[in-house]
C-alpha positions in Angstrom: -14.4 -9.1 2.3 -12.8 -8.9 -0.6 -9.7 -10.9 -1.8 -7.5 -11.6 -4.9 -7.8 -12.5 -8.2 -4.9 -13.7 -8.5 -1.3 -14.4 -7.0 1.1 -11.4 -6.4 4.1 -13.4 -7.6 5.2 -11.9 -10.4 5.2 -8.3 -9.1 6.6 -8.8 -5.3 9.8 -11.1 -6.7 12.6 -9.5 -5.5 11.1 -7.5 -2.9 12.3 -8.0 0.6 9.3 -10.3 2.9 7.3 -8.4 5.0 6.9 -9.4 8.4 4.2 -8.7 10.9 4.4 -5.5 12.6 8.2 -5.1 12.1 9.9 -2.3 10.1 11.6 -3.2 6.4 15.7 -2.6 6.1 16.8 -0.2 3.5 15.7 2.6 1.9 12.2 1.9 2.4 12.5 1.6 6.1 14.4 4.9 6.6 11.5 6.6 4.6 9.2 5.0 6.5 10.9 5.8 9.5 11.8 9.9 8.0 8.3 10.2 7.4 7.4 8.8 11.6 5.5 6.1 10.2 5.7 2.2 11.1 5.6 0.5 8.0 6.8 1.2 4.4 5.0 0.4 1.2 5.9 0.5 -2.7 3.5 0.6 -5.7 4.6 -1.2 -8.5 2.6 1.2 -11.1 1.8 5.2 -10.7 -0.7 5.7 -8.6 -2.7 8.8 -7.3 -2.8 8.9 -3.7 -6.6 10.4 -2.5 -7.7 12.2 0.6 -10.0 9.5 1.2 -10.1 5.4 1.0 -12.2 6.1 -2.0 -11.4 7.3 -5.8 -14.0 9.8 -5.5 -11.9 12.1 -3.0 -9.6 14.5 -4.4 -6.3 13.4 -5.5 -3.7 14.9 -2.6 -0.4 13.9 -4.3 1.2 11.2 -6.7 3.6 8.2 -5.8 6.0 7.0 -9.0 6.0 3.0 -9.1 9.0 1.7 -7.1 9.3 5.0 -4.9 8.2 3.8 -1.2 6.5 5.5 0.9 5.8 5.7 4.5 2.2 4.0 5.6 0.3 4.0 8.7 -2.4 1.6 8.6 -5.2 0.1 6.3 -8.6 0.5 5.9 -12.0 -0.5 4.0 -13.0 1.0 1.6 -14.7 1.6 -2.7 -13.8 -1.7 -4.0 -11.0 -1.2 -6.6 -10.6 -3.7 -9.7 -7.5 -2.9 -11.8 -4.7 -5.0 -12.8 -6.4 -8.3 -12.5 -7.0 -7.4 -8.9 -9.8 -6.7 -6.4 -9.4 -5.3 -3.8 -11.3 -2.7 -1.0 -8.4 -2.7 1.2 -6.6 1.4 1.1 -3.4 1.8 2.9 -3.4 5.0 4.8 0.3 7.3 4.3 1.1 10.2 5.5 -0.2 12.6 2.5 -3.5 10.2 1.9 -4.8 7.1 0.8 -3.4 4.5 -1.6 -5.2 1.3 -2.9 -3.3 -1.7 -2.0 -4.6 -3.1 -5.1 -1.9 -0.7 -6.6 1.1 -1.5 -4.3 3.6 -4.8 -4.1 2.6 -7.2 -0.9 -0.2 -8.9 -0.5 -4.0 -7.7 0.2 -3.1 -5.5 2.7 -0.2 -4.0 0.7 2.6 -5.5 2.7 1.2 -4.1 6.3 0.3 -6.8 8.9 -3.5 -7.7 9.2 -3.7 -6.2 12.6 -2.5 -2.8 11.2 -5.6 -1.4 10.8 -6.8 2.2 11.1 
């Protein structure tokens, strides 16, 4: 398993605390909820989002840093190093897969441990 480099901190201040297997408040939780999804996520940089847990699977769509975005669950898979971060963790939403290393939370990108795919 794969973990951190180093803390989150810096890029989750000021974003609302995640708690286990409960929805967030907001914006993000009505887009999470729009999109018939449990749980909402945000990247805090561009990212592409992939049509597999793996940057080697074609690119289905884009998410702009600080837009959320509706997720499902999380998964293993290539092992991502960007940012100062590893990570193998992807977060499953509803148009593809995102690395968690790219979104604000922690290693599982804000989704409870148990929320897996």
């Amino acid at each position: 398993m794969t973990m951190r480099m180093r803390t989150r901190a810096s890029v989750t201040a000021g974003v609302g605390a995640f708690a286990a297997g409960l929805l967030l408040t907001g914006a993000a939780g009505a887009q999470a909820a729009a999109a018939g999804l449990p749980y909402a996520v945000t990247p805090y940089v561009n990212v592409n989002v992939r049509s597999g847990p793996s940057s080697q699977t074609g690119i289905t769509g884009h998410v702009t840093a600080g837009d959320p975005r509706g997720a499902s669950c999380w998964t293993h898979g290539e092992t991502i190093r960007d940012n100062g971060y590893v990570n193998d963790v992807w977060v499953r939403l509803a148009e593809g897969y995102v690395s968690a290393v790219y979104l604000k939370g922690d290693q599982y990108g804000g989704l409870p441990a148990s929320a897996t795919c």
